[in-house]
Every structure is written in C-alpha cells, then in structure tokens.
N, C-alpha and C positions, 0 to 999 in steps of 0.2 A: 432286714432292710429298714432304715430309720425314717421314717415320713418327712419331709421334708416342707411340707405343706404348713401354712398357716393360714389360722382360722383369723377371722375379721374381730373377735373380742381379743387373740394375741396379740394382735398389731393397736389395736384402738379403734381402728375404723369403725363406723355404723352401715349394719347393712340397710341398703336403701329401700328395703321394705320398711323400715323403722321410723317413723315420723322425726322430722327434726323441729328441734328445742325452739322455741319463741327468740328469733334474734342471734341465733347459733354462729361460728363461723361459717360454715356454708352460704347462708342467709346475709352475710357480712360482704363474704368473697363474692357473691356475685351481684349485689350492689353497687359494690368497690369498682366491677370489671366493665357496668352499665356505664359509670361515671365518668369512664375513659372514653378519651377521643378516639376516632377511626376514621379513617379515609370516610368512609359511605355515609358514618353518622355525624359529618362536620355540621349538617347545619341543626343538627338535635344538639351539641355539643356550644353552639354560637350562642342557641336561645339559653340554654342552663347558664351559660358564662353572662348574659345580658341579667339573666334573673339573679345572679352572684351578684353583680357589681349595682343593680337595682337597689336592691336590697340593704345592701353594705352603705350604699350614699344615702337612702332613706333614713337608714335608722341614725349614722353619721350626723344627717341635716338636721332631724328631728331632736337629738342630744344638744346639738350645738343651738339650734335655736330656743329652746327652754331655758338651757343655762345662759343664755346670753340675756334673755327676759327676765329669769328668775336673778341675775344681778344687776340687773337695768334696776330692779323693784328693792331688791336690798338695799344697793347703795342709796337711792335716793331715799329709802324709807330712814336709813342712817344717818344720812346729812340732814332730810330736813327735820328729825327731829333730835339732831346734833345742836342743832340751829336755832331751833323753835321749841318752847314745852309743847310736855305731854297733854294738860290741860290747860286753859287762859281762864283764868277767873276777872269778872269785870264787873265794877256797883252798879246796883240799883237804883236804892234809896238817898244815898247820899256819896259823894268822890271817897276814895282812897285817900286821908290827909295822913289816914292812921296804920299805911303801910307798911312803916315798921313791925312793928307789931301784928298785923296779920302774918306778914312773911313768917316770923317767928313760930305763929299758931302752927301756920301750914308746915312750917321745916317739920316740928314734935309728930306732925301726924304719922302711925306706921306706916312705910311702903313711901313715904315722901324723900325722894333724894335732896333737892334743893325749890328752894321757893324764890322767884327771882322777878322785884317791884319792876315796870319797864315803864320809859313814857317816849312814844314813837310820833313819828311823823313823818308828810313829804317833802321832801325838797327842792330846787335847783344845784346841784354843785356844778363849781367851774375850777378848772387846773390853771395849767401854763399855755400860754397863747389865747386867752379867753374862750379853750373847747368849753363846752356845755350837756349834760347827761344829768337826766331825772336820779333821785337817789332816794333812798328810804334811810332816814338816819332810825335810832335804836337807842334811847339811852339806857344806861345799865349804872349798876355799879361797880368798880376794879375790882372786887371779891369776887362778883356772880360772873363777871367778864371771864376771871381766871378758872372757873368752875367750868365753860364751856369750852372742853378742850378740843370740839371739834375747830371752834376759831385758834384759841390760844396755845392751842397742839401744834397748829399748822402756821405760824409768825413765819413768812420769808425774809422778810427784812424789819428791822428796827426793833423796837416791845414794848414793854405794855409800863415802864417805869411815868414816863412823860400822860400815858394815862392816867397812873393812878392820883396822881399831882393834881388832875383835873383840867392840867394845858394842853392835851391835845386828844386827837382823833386815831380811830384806827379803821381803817377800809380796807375794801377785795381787790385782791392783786388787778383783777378785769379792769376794775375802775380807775385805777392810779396809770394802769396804761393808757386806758383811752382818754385822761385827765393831764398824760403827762408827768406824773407827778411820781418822785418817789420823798424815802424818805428825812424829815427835815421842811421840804416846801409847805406851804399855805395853799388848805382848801377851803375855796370858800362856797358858803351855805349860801342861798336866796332863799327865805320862807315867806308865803305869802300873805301870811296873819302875822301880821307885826307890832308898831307900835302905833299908836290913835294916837291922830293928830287933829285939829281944827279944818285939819283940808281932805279927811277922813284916813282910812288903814294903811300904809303905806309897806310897802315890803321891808321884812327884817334882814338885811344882809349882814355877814359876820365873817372873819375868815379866823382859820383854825390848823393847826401846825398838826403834820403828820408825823403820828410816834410808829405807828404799827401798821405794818401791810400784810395781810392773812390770805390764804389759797385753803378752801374748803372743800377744794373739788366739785363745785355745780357752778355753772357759769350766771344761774340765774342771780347767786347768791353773791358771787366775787364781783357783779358786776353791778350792783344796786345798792348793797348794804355797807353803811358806815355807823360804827360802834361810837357811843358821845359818852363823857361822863353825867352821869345822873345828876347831877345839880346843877351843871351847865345844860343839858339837853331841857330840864324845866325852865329854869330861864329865858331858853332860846324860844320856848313852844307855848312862853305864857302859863305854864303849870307848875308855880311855885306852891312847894307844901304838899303836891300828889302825884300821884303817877294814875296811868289810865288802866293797866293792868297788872295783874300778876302772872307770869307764867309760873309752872308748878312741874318738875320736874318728876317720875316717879321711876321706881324699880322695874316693874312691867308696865311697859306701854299699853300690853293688850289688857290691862287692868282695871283702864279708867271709868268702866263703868261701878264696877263696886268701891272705887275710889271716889266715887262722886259726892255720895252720902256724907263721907268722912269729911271730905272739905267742908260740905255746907255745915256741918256738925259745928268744924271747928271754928268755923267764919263768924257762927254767931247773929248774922247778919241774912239781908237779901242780899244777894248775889246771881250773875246768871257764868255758868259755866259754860264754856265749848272745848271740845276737845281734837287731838289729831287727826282722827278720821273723820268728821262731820265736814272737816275746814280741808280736808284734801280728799272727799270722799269719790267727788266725780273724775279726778284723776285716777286713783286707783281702782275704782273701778272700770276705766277703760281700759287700765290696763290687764287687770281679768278678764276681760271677754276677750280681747287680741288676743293672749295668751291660750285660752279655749279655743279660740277659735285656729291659730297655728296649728295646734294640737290636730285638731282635724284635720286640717287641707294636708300638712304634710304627710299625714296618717296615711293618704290617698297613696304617695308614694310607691311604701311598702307594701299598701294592696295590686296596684298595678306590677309590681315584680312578682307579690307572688303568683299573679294570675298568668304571667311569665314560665311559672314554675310548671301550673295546668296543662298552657301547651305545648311546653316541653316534654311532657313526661305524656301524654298521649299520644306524642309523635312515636317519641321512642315505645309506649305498648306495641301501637300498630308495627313498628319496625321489626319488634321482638317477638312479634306472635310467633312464628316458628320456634324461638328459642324455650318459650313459655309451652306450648304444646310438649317438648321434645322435656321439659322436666316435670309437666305433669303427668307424663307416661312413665317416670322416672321413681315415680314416688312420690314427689312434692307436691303437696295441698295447696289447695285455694288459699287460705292464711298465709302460708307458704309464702308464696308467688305476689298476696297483699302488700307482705314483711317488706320483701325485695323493692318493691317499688315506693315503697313508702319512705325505706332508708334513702332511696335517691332522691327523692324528691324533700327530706326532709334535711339531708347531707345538703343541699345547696342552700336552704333557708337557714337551718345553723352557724353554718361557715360563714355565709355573708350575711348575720345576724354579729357575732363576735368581732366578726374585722371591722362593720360598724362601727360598733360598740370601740372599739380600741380606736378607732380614725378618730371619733368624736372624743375622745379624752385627749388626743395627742391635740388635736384644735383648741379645745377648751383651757387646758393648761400654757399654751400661749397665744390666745387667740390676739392679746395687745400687740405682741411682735407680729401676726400676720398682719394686723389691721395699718399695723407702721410699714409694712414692705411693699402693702397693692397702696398705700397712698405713693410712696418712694416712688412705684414704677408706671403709675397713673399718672402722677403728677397731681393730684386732686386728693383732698381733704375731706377721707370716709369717716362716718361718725363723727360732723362735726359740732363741735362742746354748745355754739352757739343754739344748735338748735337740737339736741338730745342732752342737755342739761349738765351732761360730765365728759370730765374732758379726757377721763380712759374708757374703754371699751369693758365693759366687768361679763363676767363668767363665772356662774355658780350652780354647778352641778349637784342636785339633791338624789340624793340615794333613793330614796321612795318613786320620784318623778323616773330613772334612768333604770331603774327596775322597773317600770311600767311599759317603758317603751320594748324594753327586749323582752318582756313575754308576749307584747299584744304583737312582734315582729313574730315571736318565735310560734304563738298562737294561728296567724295567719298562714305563715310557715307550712306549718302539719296539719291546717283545713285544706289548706288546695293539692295537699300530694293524696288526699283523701278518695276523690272521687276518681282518679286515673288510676291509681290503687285496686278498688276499688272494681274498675272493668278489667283494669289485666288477670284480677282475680279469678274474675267469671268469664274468661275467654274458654269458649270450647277448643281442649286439643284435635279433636276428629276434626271441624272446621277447620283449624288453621292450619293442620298438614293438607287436608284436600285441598288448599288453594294456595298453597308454596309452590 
C-alpha cells in the first residue's frame, strides 16, 4: 500500500513548533490582514487612514514650503548679485580719478570676473502726464553694462546701441509703467545737488531719451533702477574725472573673504572694502531663522499624525488580544507578535511618508501654474511681486534638505509603532482568553 501522506518538509510548510524568520511571510500576511478594514474595526481603520493622510500632507507641506524658501533665497541671492558686485571697493585717502586703472589692477586679479568703475545717485524721475517716482540712477559704462547680463540678458524693449553713443538711458520695466513711458520718450532726472548759483544750489533737472527697458525679475530693482552712461552720469552728479566706487565682480561669491587681501594687494592704496553679505546680511539672515523656524512648526505636523499612528495601533492591540493570545498558543513569540504590529504600524508611516514625498514634487514642479489658478479663481493676486520682491513664485528642491524630511517622517514613523508593539508583545495569552 503506497503512503500517501505528506510530510510538512515535502510540501515546504514549517511546522509550527518551528520559530518563524524575522519579517517571514506569515509575519507579512498577518500585518497585511490587521491593515484591512471590517465592519467592527471601522473606526481603528478611520484613525490609521487620518494618520495616512496626516502624514502624507505633513511631509507634502514641509517639502513644499522649503523649497519654496529655498528659492525665494536663490533667486534673490541671483538677482541681487546679478545686479550688484560681489565686493564695493570705495577711497579713503583720496577720490577714484584714477579708475581706469584700478579697474584694470582688479580685472588681472585671480578669481576676479570683472571690475566695474560706478558713480550712483538719487533722484526724482518724471514720465508722461508729469507722474513722479524716486529713482536710483547707476552710471556704468556700455562695456561693464553689457557684462551684466542679468540686466542686458533681460532687454524687453529697445537696447543698449542709443546707450552706448552716451544719449540715452536704460530703466526697469516697473518704472517705465508707472512713468508711462516706453521706448523713444524723454525721462527726466530732478537731482537735488545742482548747479551754485548766487541765489544758492538750485536743482539739476535734465531729461534723457530711453533706449533700453530691462525686467530683472525683482520688483524692487525694475522699479527704482535706471542705468546712465558713465560720463554723462559724472556730469549729471558733479563727478567729473571719478567715480565713487568700484564694484568687483568675482568667481565665487562665497570667496570674498580671501579675496579681500588680493584686492587690497592690488589697490596699492587705502581702500575700505564691503562686501555682499555684510550689505544684505540682516536680510538674509531673517530669512534663516524663518526657514528654521518652518522647519519646526511644520515638523509638529507629522509628529501629530504619527501620534495618530499610537492610537491607532493600541486600539487595534486591545481589539486583537484574542487573536494574539490564539497565536501565541500557536507557536509565535513575543518578537513575533512585536514584527506584526510593527509592520502595521510602520505600513501606514511609509505609505503616507512616499505619497508625501511624490505630492510634494508634483506641487513643487509646477507650483507657478497653481499659484496662477487660485489667483484666477480668487480673484486676488497671491504672491504679490510688489511686496515679495519677484514676480514668479520659485521652488527649489534640495536633495539633502528633502531627504531629511523623509527620514525624520520615516523616523517618527517606526518610534510610535514602537511602544503599541511593544505591549501587544507582552499581552498574556491565559489573560486574554479568560476575558474574551
């Protein structure tokens, strides 16, 4: 007679006297079956799904608000020293007559991009219909003009030929609007330091034909700054023969400090230098501590979802203690039984740790088209340019920064399934059958 019987190594089974593996299927499948909804266990199943979607919007908000920060700080770090040098070098002992030639020193220095003579001032400008708006002229020269290509990149209308002739002007798209003016019309200058007369100073007024209308993307810039030709801007400011400063363009911004020496080297002279960060330091560092500071609050988020997680998965021990007693009679260990609750509880931190994570890319790669749809359907103008400085909405997601978030998510995650773990572990079976 042929046995017909099979033994449990024929088939693969494990007998259940046999301890099972760290993470086994078993240990899988019945995580898998906890995480499923039931009629009885709907409101264990509500709090898990609140802690999903907790979680997911947590790390989602916190993605999206860094990178929204972290290119809030880019772009303007790019325009203004698009805009502006890296260093200002300005005399001591005696004026700049002999600009030329320092420029030149400073171009030869290693690590120096361009060296560029400036002589600046304030003004009154006035357009068409006698509007009126303060303005910062800038004189430059048509060489170092065309070197700055965050202005001479960005020409909306006319360029830069009628500058280089020395007849005319070039200003921020901001200004020609609120001036009225585009290009071809006369803007005219009011400076308050003019000519001395016998009846005393009297104001210098001038006007000057626009060649060039530029958009730099910072409103503070499009809407204040007007570019002059360097021999007319002396003229206009009383500063024939010098300029008040140099700006000093370099390779690495964050460099200026061992670039410092080299200038004064090359200067030859006294000189007193400042640099980008000294001159925008308490901006930037506000915007550090906001940025730390978001980092926390939102942080709080995803600590409240997973504490979501805790009472979730305590609900469901207590519900399960029958089921837990019935497999530690079974053969299954305390570690066992740990596993089990652990994967559930760390299954919902996961899952709504990555759908996070994936929400917050899909916002962040077009967050300018949302930003244009709730203004469309508001009616109302979010992130307005006049008073956050740029007129698109930027997002710059950093690897380092967005890997940080999804561990300290994923981190918080598998602490709180910890402790519910934890007791389902240490449930006596003999208790929890005597009181089923």
């Amino acid at each position: 007679m042929t046995d017909t019987t099979t033994s449990a190594d024929d088939t693969g089974a494990r007998p259940l006297s046999e301890p099972a593996r760290p993470f086994s299927a078993f240990e899988r499948l019945v995580a898998w079956r906890y995480l499923r909804a039931r009629r009885k266990e709907a409101f264990i199943s509500v709090i898990a799904g609140f802690s999903f979607v907790g979680i997911m919007l947590g790390v989602a908000t916190l993605i999206i608000v860094m990178a929204v920060m972290n290119g809030f700080r880019t772009q303007l770090i790019d325009r203004i020293l698009g805009v502006n040098g890296h260093m200002i070098v300005q005399p001591i002992d005696q004026p700049f007559n002999d600009y030329a030639e320092l420029a030149r020193k400073f171009s030869a220095v290693d690590g120096v991009v361009e060296a560029i003579p400036l002589v600046e001032g304030q003004t009154l400008a006035s357009g068409q219909g006698g509007a009126g708006t303060g303005a910062y002229v800038r004189g430059i020269r048509a060489d170092d003009l065309e070197q700055l290509k965050m202005v001479s990149g960005n020409i909306q209308t006319g360029d830069l030929v009628g500058f280089a002739t020395g007849e005319g002007v070039a200003l921020g798209s901001r200004m020609a609007e609120s001036l009225g003016l585009s290009v071809g019309d006369t803007i005219t200058l009011i400076a308050p330091d003019g000519d001395v007369t016998p009846f005393g100073t009297t104001p210098r007024v001038k006007g000057y034909p626009v060649s060039a209308i530029f958009e730099v993307g910072m409103s503070e810039y499009d809407a204040t700054i007007i570019y002059m030709p360097l021999e007319e801007a002396q003229l206009y400011f009383n500063s024939e023969g010098t300029v008040q400063s140099i700006e000093i363009m370099i390779d690495n911004p964050d460099n200026v400090d061992e670039m410092r020496g080299r200038i004064e080297a090359a200067a030859g002279r006294q000189i007193f230098i400042t640099d980008w960060r000294q001159r925008n330091r308490t901006f930037f560092n506000a915007l550090q501590v906001e940025r730390n500071v978001m980092f926390l609050i939102l942080t709080l988020i995803i600590l409240v979802a997973a504490l979501n997680i805790v009472s979730g998965l305590i609900m469901l021990v207590k519900d399960k203690g029958r089921d837990i007693a019935i497999l530690r009679t079974m053969g299954a260990t305390s570690s066992s039984i740990m596993r089990i609750f652990f994967m559930t509880g760390a299954a919902i931190g996961v899952a709504g740790t990555f759908a996070g994570f994936l929400l917050g890319v899909i916002v962040c790669l077009n967050i300018e088209s949302i930003r244009q749809f709730f203004s469309w359907v508001s009616g109302t103008v979010i992130f307005d340019p006049e008073l956050y400085f740029l007129s698109q909405l930027p997002a710059d997601m950093e690897t380092g920064e967005t890997l940080t978030v999804l561990f300290v998510a994923l981190g918080l995650s598998f602490i709180a399934t910890l402790i519910p773990s934890w007791r389902a572990s240490r449930l006596d079976p003999v208790q929890a059958l005597r009181y089923e």
